[in-house]
C-alpha positions as CSV (number, residue, x, y, z in Angstrom):
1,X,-17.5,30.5,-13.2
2,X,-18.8,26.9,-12.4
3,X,-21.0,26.5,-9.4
4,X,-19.1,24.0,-6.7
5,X,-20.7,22.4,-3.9
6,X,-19.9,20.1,-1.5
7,X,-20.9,16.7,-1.0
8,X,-20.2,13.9,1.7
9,X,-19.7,11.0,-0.2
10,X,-21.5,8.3,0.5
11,X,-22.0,7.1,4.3
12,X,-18.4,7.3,5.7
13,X,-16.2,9.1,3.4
14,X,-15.2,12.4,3.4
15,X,-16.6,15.8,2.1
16,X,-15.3,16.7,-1.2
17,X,-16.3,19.4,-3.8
18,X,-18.2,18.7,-7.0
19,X,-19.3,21.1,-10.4
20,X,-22.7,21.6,-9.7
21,X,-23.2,22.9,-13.8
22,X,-27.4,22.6,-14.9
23,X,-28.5,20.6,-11.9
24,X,-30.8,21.9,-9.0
25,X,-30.5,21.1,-5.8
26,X,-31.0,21.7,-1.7
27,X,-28.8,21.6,1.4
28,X,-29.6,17.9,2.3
29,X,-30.6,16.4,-0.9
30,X,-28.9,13.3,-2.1
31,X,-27.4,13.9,-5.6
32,X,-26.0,11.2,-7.8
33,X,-22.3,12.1,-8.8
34,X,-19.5,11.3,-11.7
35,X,-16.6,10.3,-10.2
36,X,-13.1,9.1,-12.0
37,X,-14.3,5.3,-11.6
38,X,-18.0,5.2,-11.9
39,X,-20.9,6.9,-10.4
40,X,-21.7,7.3,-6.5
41,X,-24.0,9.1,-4.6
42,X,-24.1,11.7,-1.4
43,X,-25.5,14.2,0.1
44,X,-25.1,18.0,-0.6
45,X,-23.7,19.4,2.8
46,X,-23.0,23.2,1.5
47,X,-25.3,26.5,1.3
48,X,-26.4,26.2,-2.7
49,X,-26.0,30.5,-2.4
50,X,-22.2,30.4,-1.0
51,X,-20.0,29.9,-4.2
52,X,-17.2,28.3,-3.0
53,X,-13.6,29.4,-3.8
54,X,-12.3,26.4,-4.9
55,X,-9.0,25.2,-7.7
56,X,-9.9,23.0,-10.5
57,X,-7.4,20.4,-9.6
58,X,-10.3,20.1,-6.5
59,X,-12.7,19.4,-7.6
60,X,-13.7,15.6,-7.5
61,X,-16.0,15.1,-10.3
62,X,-19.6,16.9,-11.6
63,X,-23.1,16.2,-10.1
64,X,-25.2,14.1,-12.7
65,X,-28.8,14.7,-10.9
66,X,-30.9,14.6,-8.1
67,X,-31.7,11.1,-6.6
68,X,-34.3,9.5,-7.4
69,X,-37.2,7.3,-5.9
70,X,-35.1,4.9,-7.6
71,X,-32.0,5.8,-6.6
72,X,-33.2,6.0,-2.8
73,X,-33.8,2.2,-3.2
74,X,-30.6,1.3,-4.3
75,X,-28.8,2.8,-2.0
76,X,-30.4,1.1,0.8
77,X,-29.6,-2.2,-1.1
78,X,-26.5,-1.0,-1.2
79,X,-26.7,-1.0,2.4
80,X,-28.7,-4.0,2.8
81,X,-25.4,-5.7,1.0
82,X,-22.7,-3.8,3.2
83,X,-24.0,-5.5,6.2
84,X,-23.8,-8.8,4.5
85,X,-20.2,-8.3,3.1
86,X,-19.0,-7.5,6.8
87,X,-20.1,-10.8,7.9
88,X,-18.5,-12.6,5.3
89,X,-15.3,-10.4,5.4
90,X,-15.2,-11.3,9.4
91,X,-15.3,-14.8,8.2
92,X,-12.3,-14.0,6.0
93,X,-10.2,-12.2,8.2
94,X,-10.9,-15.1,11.2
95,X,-9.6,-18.0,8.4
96,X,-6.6,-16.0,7.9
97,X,-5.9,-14.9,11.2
98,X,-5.6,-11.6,10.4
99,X,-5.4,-8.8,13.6
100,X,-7.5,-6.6,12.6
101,X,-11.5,-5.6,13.2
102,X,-14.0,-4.7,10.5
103,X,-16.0,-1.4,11.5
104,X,-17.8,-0.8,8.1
105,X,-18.3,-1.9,4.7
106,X,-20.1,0.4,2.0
107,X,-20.9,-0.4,-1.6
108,X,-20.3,2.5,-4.1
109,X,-23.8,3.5,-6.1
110,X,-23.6,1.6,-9.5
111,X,-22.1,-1.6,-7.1
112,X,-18.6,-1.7,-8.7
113,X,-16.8,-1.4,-5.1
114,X,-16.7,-2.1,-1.8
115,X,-15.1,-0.1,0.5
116,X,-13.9,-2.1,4.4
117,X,-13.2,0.3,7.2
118,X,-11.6,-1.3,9.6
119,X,-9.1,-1.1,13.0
120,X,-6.3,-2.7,14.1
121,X,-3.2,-2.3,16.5
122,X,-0.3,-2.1,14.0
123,X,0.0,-2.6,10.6
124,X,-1.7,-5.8,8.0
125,X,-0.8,-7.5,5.2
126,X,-3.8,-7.9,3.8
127,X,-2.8,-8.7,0.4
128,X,-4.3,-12.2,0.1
129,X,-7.4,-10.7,2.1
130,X,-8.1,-8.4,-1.2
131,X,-8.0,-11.4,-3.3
132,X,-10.7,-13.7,-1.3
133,X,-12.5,-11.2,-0.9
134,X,-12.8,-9.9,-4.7
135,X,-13.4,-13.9,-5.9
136,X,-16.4,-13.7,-3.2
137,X,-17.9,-10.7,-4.3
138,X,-16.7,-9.9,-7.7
139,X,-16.0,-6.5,-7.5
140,X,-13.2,-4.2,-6.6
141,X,-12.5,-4.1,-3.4
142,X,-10.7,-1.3,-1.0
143,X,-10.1,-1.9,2.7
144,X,-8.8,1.6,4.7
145,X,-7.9,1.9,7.7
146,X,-9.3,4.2,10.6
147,X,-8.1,5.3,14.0
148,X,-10.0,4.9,16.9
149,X,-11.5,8.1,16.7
150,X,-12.9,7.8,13.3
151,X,-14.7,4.2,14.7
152,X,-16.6,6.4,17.2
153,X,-17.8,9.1,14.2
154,X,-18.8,6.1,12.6
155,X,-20.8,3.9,14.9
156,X,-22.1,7.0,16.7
157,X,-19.9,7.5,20.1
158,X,-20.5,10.7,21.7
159,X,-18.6,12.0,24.7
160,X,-15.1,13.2,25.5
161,X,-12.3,11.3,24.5
């Protein structure tokens, strides 16, 4: 039986389950991961001694390792980048007029992607958006959109709703 643990992708995306197979690891620790389109990193979420009961077709991909000193450093570049792409993806959605409000932006580990959270009343055509924005930053490039509620996980609201 494979070990499975779960792991919160990256800053803002959800908790998914990965093989664990040869690699050792901690509650907390930030383990690099194979996913279907590249690598990506996050942070190990579950009790390493719980086995969880999960189905193959559920599991997301295999842990490659343990981050690195290396690895730490790119991901903050990665973050370091993110903030930059928000600004010039405001300045893409203002030319085009677009209704909609940019919450987020996070790179994927090895840099291939860039992922846009964002809000907005109704729905966008952002078609044309995509394509500005992947001759900009020559990558692939996903924009998802998020109710009001995930916003506040994001930027850190607390309270009632």
């Amino acid at each position: 039986m494979a070990k499975i643990i779960e792991v919160h992708l990256g800053d803002y995306r959800p908790v998914l389950h990965f093989n664990m197979s040869d690699v050792e690891c901690n509650r907390g620790s930030y383990v690099i991961l194979e996913v279907d389109r590249g690598a990506e990193y996050g942070k190990v979420v579950s009790d390493l001694s719980l086995s969880c009961k999960v189905k193959a077709d559920q599991v997301a991909g295999k842990v490659l390792r343990v981050a690195t000193e290396g690895d730490i450093q790119q991901i903050e570049n990665n973050r370091l980048k993110a903030r930059e792409a928000i600004s010039q993806c405001e300045r893409k959605i203002h030319e085009r007029k677009l209704d909609m409000r940019i919450v987020q932006a996070e790179y994927s580990f090895d840099g291939s992607k860039v992922i846009f959270f964002f809000t907005s009343e109704g729905r966008v055509d952002f078609r044309n958006l995509v394509k500005d924005l992947a001759r900009v930053f020559r990558v692939r490039i996903e924009l998802k959109q998020i109710g009001v509620r995930d916003k506040a996980k994001i930027i850190g609201g607390y309270g009632v709703c």
